[in-house]
N, C-alpha and C positions, 0 to 999 in steps of 0.2 A: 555524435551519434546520429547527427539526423543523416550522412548520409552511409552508413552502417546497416548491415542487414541485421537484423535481430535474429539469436540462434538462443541452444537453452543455457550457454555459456555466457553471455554477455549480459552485462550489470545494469540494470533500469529499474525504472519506476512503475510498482503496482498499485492499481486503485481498487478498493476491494470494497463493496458494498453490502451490508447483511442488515436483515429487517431490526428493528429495536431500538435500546440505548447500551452498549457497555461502557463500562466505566473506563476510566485509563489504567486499572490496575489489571486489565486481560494483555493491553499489550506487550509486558514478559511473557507471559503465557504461550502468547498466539504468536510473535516475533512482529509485530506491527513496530512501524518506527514515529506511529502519530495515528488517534483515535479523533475524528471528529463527529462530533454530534449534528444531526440534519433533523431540527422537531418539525420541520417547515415544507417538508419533502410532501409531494401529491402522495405519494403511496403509505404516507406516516412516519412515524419516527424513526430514523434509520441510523446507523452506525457506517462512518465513513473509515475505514483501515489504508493508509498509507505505507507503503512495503517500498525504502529506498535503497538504491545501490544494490539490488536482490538479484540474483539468477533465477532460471524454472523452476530450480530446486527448491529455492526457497520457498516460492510459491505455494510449490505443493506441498509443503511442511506446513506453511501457514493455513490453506488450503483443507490441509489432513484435521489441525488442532482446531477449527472451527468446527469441522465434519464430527469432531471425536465429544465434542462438548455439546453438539445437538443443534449449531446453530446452521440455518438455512444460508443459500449464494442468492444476491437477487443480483450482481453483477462483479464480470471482473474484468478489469480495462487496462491494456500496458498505454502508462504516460511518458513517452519518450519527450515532451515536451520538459516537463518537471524535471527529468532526469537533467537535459541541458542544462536548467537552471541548476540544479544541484552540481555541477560539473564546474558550471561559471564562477559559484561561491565559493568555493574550495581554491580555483586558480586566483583568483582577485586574492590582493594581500591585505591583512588587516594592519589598522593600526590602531596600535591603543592606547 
């Protein structure tokens, strides 16, 4: 992916930042693929949303069910970096 242009088609990593705490039981909800808690953040306690393997689409789904339950964007970051690594884990074989 890194040397790939990003379009609304192609599959990465969203980092979605919103003020608070949620719990892990929003991520059905909201389409999150991992909730982390930030108590330690300058701005206060913030909710980290991870959105992997995701299109724009998805985004803005995810996007919309934040917007629909009242919750505030304090940022949103595509991590093409994460996504490599998501990409790397998947080709490596496991053994068990």
């Amino acid at each position: 992916m890194a040397n790939s242009r990003l379009t609304l088609h192609a599959l990465t990593t969203y980092e979605i930042r919103v003020p608070g705490r949620l719990d892990a039981s929003w991520a059905d909800y909201i389409g999150a693929d991992a909730i982390i808690q930030a108590d330690d953040a300058p701005e206060g306690p913030l909710t980290i949303l991870m959105l992997r393997n995701a299109d724009q689409s998805a985004l803005i789904g995810l996007i919309n069910a934040l917007f629909a339950s009242g919750i505030p964007l304090l940022s949103v970051q595509h991590r093409p970096e994460a996504s490599q690594a998501n990409e790397s884990e998947a080709q490596t074989p496991r053994i068990n």
